[in-house]
N, C-alpha and C positions, 0 to 999 in steps of 0.2 A: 766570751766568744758566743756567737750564736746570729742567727737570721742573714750570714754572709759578712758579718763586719766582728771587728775585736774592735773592744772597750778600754781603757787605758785610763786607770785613775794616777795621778801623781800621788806619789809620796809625801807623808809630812815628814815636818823639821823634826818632830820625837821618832820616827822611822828610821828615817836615816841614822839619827844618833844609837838605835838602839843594833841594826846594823851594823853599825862599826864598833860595836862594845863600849860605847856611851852612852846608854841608856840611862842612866843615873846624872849623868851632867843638866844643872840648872839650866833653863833654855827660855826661863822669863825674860821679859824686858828686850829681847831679841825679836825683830821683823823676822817673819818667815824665809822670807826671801834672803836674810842675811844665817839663818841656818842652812837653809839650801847650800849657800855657798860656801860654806864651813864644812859640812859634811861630801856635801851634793860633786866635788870633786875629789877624793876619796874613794877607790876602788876596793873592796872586798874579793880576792882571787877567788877564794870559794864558794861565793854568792855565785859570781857573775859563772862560771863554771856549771853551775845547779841553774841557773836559768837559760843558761843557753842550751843543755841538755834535756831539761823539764819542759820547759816553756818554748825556745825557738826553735830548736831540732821538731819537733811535731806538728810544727806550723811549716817545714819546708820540704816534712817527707810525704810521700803518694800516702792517701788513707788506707793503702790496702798491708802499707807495712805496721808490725808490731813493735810495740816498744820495745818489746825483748831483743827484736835483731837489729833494733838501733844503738843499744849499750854497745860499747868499746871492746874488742875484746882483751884478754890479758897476755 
């Protein structure tokens, strides 16, 4: 993020695999595109939880709030 615009790199085929606790799976001989698709649908609840907290929550609060009074309470 930075000068008004967010940057967006995509993930590789060993990202996602390691993501999903397959980091160790051979992934020669495979088109990227065809790990993408192997992984790339594949949801991690607790990723995607940590980035929508870390990462999109502070991309949709006013700058003036703190992280702290964005946490959840208990």
């Amino acid at each position: 993020m930075g000068h008004g615009q967010i940057r967006v790199r995509w993930m590789t085929g060993l990202e996602y695999a390691r993501l999903m606790g397959a980091g160790w799976y051979n992934l020669s001989g495979l088109r990227e595109s065809q790990v993408h698709y192997g992984f790339g649908d594949a949801v991690a609840v607790p990723v995607v939880s940590w980035l929508s907290r870390e990462a999109l929550a502070p991309l949709a609060l006013p700058r003036w709030q703190t992280r702290e009074a964005s946490q959840p309470q208990p």
